[in-house]
DOKOL-429661 format. One record per residue (C-alpha): residue in one letter; y, x, z. Coordinates in steps of 0.1 Angstrom, whole numbers, plus 2048, in hexadecimal, padded with zeros to 3 digits. Example, Ala and Ser with C-alpha at 12.3 -4.5 7.8 and 13.67 -1.06 7.14 Angstrom:
// residues 2
A,7D3,87B,84E $
S,7F5,889,847 $
//
This chain:
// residues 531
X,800,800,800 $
X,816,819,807 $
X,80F,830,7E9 $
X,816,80E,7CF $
X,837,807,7E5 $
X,840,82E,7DD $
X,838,826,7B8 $
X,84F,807,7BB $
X,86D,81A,7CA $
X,86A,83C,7B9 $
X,856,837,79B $
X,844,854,7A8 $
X,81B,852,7A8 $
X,815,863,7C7 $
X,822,87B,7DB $
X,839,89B,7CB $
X,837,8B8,7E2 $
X,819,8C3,7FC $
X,835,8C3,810 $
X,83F,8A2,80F $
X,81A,898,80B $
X,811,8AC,82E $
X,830,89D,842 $
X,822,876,82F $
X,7FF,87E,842 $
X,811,88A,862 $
X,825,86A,868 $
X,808,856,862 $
X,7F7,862,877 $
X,811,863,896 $
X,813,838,887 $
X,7EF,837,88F $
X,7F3,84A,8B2 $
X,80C,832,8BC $
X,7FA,814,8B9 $
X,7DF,823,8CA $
X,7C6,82A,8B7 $
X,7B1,849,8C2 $
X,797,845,8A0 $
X,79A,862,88A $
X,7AA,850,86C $
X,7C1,867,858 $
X,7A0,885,856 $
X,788,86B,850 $
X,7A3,85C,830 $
X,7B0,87B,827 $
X,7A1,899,820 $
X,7C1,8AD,81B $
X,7E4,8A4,816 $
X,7DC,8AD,7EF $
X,7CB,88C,7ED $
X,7EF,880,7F1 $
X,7FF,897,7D5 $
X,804,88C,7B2 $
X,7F3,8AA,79B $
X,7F4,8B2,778 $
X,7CA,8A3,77B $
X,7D1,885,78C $
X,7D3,86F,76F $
X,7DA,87E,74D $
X,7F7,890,75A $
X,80D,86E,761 $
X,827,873,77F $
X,83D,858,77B $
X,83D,834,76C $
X,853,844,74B $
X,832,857,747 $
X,81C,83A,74B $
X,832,827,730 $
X,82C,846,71C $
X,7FF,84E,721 $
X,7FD,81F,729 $
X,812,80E,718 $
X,81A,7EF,720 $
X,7F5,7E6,72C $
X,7FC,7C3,723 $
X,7DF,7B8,733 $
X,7E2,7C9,753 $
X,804,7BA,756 $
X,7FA,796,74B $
X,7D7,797,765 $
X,7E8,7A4,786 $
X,801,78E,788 $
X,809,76C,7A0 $
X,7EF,766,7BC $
X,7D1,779,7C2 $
X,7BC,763,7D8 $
X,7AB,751,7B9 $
X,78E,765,7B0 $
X,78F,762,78C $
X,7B3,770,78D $
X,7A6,78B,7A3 $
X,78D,795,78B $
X,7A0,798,76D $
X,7B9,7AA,77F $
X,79C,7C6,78B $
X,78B,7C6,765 $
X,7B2,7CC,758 $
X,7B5,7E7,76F $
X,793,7F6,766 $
X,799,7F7,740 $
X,7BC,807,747 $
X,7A9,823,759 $
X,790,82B,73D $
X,7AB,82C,722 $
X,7BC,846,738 $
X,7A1,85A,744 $
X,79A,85C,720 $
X,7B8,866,718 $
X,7B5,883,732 $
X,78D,889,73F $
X,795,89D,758 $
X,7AB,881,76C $
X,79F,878,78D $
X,7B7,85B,79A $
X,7BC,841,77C $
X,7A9,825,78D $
X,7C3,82B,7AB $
X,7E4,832,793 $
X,7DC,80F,784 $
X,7D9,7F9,7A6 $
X,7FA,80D,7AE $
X,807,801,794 $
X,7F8,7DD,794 $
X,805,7D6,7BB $
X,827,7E8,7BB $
X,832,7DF,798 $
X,822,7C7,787 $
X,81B,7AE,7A5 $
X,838,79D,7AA $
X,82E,795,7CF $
X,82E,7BB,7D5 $
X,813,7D1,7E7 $
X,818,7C6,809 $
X,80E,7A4,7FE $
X,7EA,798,80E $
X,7DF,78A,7EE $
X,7E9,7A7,7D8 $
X,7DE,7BC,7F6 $
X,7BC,7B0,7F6 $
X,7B7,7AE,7D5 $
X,7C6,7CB,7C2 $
X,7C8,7E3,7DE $
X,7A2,7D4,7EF $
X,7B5,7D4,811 $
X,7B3,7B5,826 $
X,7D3,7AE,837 $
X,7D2,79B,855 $
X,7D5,771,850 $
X,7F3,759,85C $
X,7DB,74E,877 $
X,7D7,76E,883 $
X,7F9,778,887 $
X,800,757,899 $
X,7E4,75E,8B0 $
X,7F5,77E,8B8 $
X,81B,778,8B2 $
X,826,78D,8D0 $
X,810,7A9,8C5 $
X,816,7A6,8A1 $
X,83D,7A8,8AA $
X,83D,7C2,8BC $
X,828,7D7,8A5 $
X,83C,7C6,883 $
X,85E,7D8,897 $
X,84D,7F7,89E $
X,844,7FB,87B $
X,861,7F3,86A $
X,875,809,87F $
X,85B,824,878 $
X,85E,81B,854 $
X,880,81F,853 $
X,880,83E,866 $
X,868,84B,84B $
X,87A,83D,831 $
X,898,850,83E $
X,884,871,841 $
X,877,870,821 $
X,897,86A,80F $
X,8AC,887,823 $
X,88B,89C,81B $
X,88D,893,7F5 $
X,8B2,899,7F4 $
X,8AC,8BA,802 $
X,892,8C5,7EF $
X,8A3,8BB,7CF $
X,8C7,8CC,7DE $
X,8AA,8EB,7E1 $
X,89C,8E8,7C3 $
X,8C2,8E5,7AC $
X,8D1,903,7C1 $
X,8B4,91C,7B7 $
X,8B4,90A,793 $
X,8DC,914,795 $
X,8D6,938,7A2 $
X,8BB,93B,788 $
X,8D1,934,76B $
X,8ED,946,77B $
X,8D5,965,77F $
X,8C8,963,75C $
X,8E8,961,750 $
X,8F7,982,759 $
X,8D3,993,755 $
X,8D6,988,732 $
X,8FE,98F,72E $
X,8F5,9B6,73D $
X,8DA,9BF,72B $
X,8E8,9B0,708 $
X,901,9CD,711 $
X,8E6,9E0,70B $
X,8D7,9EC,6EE $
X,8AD,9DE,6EA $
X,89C,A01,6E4 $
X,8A8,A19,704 $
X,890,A28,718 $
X,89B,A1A,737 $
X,881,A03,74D $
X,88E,9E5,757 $
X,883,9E1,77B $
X,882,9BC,791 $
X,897,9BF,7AD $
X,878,9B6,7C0 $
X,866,9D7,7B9 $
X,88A,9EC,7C2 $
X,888,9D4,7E3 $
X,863,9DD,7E8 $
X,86B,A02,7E2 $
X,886,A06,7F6 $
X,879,9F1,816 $
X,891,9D1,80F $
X,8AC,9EF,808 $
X,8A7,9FB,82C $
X,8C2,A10,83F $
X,8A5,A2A,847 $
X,8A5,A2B,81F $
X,8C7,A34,81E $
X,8D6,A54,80D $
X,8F8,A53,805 $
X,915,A41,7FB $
X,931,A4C,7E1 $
X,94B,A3C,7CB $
X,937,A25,7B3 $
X,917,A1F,7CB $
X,8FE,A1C,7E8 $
X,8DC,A30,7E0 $
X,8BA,A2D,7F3 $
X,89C,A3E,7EF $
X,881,A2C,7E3 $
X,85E,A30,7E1 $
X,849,A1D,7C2 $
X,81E,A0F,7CA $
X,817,A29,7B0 $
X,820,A43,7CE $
X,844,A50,7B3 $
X,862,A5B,7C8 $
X,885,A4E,7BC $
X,8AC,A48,7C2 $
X,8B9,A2A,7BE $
X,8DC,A21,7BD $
X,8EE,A03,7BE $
X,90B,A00,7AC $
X,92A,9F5,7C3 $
X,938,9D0,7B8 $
X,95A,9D2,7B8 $
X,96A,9CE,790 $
X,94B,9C1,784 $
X,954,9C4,75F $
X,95A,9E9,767 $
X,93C,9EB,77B $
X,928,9D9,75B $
X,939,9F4,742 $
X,92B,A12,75A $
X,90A,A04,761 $
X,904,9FC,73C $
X,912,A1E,732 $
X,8FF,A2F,748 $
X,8DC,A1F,73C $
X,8E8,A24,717 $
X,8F1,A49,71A $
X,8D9,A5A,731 $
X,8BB,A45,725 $
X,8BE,A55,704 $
X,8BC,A7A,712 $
X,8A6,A8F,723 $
X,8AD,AB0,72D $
X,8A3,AC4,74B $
X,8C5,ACE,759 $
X,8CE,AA2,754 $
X,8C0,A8D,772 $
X,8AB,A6F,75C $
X,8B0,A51,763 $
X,895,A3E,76A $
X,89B,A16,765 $
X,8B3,9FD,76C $
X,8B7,9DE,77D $
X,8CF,9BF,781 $
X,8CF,9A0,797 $
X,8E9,986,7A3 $
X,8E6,967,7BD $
X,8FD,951,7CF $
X,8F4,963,7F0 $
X,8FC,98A,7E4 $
X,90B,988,7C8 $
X,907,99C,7A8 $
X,8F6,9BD,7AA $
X,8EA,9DB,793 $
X,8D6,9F4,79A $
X,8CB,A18,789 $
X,8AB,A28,792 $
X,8A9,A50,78F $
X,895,A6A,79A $
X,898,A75,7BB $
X,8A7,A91,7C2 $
X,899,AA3,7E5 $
X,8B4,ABC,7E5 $
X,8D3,AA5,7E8 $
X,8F6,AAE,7D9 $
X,901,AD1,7D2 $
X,926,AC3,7E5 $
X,906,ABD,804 $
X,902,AE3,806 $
X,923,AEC,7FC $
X,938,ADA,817 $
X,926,ACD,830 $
X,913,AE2,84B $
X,8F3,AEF,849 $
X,8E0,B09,836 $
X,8F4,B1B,81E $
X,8EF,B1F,7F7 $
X,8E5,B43,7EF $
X,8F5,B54,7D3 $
X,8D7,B59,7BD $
X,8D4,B2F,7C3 $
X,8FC,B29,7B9 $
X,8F4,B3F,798 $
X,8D8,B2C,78F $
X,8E8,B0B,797 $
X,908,B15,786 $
X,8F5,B1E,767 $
X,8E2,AFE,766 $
X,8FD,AE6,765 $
X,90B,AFC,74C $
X,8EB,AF9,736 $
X,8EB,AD1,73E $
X,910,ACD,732 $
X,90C,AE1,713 $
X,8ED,ACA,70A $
X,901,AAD,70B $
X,91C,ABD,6F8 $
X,906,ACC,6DA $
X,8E4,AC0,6E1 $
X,8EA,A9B,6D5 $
X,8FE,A89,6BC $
X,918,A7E,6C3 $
X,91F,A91,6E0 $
X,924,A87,705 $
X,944,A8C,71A $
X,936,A85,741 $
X,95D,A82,74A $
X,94D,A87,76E $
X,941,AAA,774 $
X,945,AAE,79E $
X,92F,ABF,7B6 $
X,922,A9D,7C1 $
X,919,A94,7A1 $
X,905,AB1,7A0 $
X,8E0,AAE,7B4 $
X,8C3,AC7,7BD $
X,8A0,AC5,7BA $
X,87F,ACC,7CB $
X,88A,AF3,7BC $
X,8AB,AF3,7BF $
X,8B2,AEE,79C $
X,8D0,ADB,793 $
X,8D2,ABD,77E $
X,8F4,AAA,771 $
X,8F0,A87,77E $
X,908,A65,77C $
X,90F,A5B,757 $
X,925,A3B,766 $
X,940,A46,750 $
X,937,A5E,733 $
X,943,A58,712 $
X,933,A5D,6EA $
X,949,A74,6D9 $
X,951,A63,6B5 $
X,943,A79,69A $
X,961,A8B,685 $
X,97B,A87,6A1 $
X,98A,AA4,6B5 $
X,990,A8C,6D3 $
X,98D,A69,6E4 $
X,9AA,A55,6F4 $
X,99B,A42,70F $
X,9A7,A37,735 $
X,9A4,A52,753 $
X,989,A51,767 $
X,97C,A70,77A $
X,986,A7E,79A $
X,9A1,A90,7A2 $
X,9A2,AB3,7A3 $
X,987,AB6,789 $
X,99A,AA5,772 $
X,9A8,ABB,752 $
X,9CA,ABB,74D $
X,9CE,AA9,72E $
X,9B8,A92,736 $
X,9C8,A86,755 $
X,9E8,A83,747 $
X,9E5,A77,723 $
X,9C0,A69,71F $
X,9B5,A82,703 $
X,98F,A89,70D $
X,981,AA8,6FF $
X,95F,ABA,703 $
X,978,AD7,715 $
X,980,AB7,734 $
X,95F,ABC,73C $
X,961,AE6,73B $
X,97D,ADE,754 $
X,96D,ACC,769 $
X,94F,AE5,769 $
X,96A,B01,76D $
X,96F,AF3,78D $
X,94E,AF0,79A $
X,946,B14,793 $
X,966,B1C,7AC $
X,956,B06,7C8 $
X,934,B12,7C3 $
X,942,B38,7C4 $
X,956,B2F,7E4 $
X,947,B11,7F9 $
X,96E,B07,7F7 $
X,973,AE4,7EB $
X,98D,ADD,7CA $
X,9A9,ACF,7E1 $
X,9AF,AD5,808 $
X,9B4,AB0,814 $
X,9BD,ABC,834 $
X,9D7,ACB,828 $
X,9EC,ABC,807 $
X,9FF,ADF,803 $
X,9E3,AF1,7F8 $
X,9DE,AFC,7D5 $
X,9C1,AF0,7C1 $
X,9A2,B0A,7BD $
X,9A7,B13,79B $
X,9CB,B1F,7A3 $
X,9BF,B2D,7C5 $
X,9A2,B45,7B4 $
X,9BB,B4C,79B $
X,9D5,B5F,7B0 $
X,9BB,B6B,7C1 $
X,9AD,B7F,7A3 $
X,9D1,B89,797 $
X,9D5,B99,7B8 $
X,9B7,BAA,7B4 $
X,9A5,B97,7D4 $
X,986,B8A,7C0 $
X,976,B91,7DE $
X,984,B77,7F8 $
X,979,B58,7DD $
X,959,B60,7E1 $
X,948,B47,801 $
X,940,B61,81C $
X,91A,B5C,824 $
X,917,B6A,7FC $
X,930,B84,7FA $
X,916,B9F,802 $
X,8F9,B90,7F0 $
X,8FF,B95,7CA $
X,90B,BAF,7B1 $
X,932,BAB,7B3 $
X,939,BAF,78D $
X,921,B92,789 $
X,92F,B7E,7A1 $
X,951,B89,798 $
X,94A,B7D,771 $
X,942,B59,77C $
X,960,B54,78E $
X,976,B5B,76F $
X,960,B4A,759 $
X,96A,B2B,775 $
X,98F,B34,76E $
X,98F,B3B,74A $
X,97C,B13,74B $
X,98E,B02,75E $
X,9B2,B15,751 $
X,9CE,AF9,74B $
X,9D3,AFE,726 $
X,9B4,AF0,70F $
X,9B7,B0A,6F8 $
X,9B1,B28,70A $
X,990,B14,71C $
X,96F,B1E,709 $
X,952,B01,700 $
X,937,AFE,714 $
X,91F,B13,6FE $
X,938,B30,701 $
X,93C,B2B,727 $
X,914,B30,72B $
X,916,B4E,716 $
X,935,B59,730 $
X,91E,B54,74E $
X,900,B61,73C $
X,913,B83,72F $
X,90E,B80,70C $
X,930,B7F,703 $
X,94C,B90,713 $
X,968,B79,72A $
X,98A,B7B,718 $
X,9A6,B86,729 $
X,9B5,B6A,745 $
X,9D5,B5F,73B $
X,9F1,B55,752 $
X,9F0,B30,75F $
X,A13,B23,759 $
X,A14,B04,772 $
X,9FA,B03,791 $
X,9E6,AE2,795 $
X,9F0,ADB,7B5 $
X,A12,ACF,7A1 $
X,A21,AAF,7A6 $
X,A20,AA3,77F $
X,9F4,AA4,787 $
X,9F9,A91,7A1 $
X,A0F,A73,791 $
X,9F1,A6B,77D $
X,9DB,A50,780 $
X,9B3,A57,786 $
X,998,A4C,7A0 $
//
């Protein structure tokens, strides 16, 4: 009775959810336990709550009374036999063989179907007979349930009152229930539809950014969540500028770093990210840290995110054991570091077409291996070089200090910003002193403090103290001019990157340094613009 009264005021055969069907079961049987009856009713009915749930197997995969239109029809005879009374036996019996004949056209329609016979008497007491389900003659006949008589309930009026007042208001209670539960449930159901399309969306808007063929694996945040403990603070391994990175740890036992991208500007954050996986996925080189895969993910409760999975790196920054305390760099370990950025930039300015400005190069941007080796890392803002043109225009974006020049103040990018910016790094790898004192605003900038230095004929005090007794001075000596000579302020006088390695390496000879005719630390290079 219950289920055809559903039908009647849902058009829903059955139950939806085994939610909904479990909590159904539950309040029957606390119905049952309040009118005192001890018998074992609801295990003895039911053997699960699933008995209660409307399955694609029920009956030819019909859910609602639009679906039974659809696999029916209009059963004419089904509606023409069960209605009016059902007391007179003939009428009884045409309704039943109505009912019967309905159920073998649909279980033919579907074999498999296991609750036909019980979707038609739903729908023969709560729609068809107008007297409704709860009707003792439709009852008894449709539903086989004999309902109590008029003569009974007059025998027991009292009775039958109070129990007629506890039902109804039990009724209504679980009428109430079951609305606020199906309002919540669908108020569920359309807020993960929304963050659904909302997610899929901006998946598909980031990685149409991106061109189809790149090597790049495109990871489920899940599996970075799995790998980094739920992104766990005992994962955590540093923070810069443009992102958070964890360490992670993959089931097929791979170490690797994983940063994700901070969210403020998020169409700059989309142009870096997408930059990023287009450049460095199309490279490999041993001095380059590879970039592993990618991710991106958005909801209502975080937000947008991306993601980039690398290698990890056990050795940290070469700014970790330049400027913080701890064990210090030897010199035979700066000279090998020094020469393999140096081999990693000239790759990416000769060893692909077009070539690659990294607009970035910083000792933080440069990491260590298991060996100590060095490998260029964050590609967040290199540019393509456009074949036949001597330089691009593009905004400033770098960090100052490292910046070149002409760069900073005009926006011309040339493969000689990046010998700048690798010009400096040589400085603070030979000294341990960083490119700017921020404790102190007065203080010249590296390249113009090595350079009086060495006109004074003190190469000695650049060098950092714990190697100034460990290497062959005129070696030494050479790679701090080769830092000057890089990172001098005119572009012309500043040699490529392949004749910088040759500098370092001593196949050719280092020209004479020239004057510098306006120190760094000048005003008009710190009126610029840059991050």
């Amino acid at each position: 009775m219950g289920l055809a009264n559903y039908l009647k005021n849902t058009s829903n055969f059955y139950l939806p959810t085994p939610e909904s069907a479990s909590s159904c079961l539950s309040l029957f049987q606390y119905k049952l336990a309040a009118f005192s009856i001890t018998l074992p009713l609801v295990p003895s009915c039911f053997n699960s709550s699933n008995e209660l749930l409307n399955q694609p197997t029920s009956c030819a995969g019909i859910r609602t009374i639009k679906d039974w239109s659809k696999k029916a029809g209009s059963m004419s005879q089904l509606v023409s036999s069960c209605q009016g009374d059902m007391t007179r036996l003939t009428q009884c019996s045409s309704c039943l063989d109505a009912g019967m004949k309905v159920t073998s056209q649909l279980v033919s329609l579907a074999p498999n179907s296991t609750k036909c016979f019980y979707f038609a008497i739903f729908y023969a007491a709560g729609i068809v007979n107008h007297f409704g389900a709860e009707d003792s003659r439709a009852a008894a006949c449709i539903l086989g349930i004999p309902l109590a008589s008029d003569q009974d309930f007059d025998q027991k009026k009292s009775q039958g009152s109070v129990f007629k007042l506890v039902f109804g208001l039990l009724g209504a209670l679980f009428g109430v229930l079951v609305v606020i539960g199906l309002i919540c449930l669908y108020r569920m159901w359309h807020k993960k539809r929304k963050e659904k399309e909302f997610h899929d969306k901006f998946v598909s808007s980031v990685r149409s950014q991106v061109s189809p063929n790149v090597g790049a694996t495109w990871y489920r945040v899940a599996e970075l969540e799995r790998a980094t403990g739920g992104f766990s603070p005992k994962n955590f391994i540093g923070q810069g500028g443009y992102g958070i990175v964890y360490k992670g740890s993959f089931a097929n036992g791979s170490i690797v770093a994983i940063k994700q991208l901070t969210e403020d500007l998020d169409s700059m954050r989309d142009e870096e990210f997408c930059n990023e996986v287009e450049i460095i996925s199309k490279i490999r080189h041993r001095n380059l840290l590879p970039l592993r895969g990618c991710c991106v993910a958005s909801d209502n409760l975080k937000g947008t995110r991306r993601y980039l999975v690398y290698d990890y790196m056990p050795n940290g920054s070469l700014s970790d054991h330049l400027f913080n305390h701890g064990k210090k760099l030897t010199w035979p370990q700066r000279k090998n570091i020094i020469l393999d950025v140096a081999k990693g930039l000239a790759y990416l300015h000769y060893g692909v077409k077009p070539a690659i400005y990294h607009r970035d190069i910083k000792t933080t941007n440069i990491l260590l291996d298991s060996e100590m080796k060095a490998r260029v890392a964050d590609f967040g803002m290199a540019k393509q070089n456009v074949e036949g043109q001597s330089h691009l225009t593009t905004r400033v974006a770098g960090t100052y200090g490292y910046l070149a020049p002409e760069y900073a103040l005009y926006g011309q990018l040339t493969e000689k910003s990046d010998v700048y910016s690798f010009g400096i790094v040589i400085l603070e790898t030979m000294s341990g002193k960083k490119v700017l004192d921020t404790s102190n605003p007065s203080s010249p900038l590296i390249a113009d403090f090595a350079w009086d230095l060495v006109k004074s004929g003190n190469t000695d005090a650049i060098f950092d103290e714990s190697i100034r007794d460990e290497g062959p001075k005129g070696i030494m000596e050479r790679f701090v001019r080769v830092g000057i000579l890089c990172a001098h302020i005119m572009v012309a006088l500043r040699p490529t990157m392949a004749q910088a390695l040759k500098m370092l390496e001593g196949d050719i000879d280092i020209p004479r340094l020239q004057n510098r005719p306006l120190p760094l630390a000048h005003e008009s290079f710190r009126s610029s613009s840059w991050r």
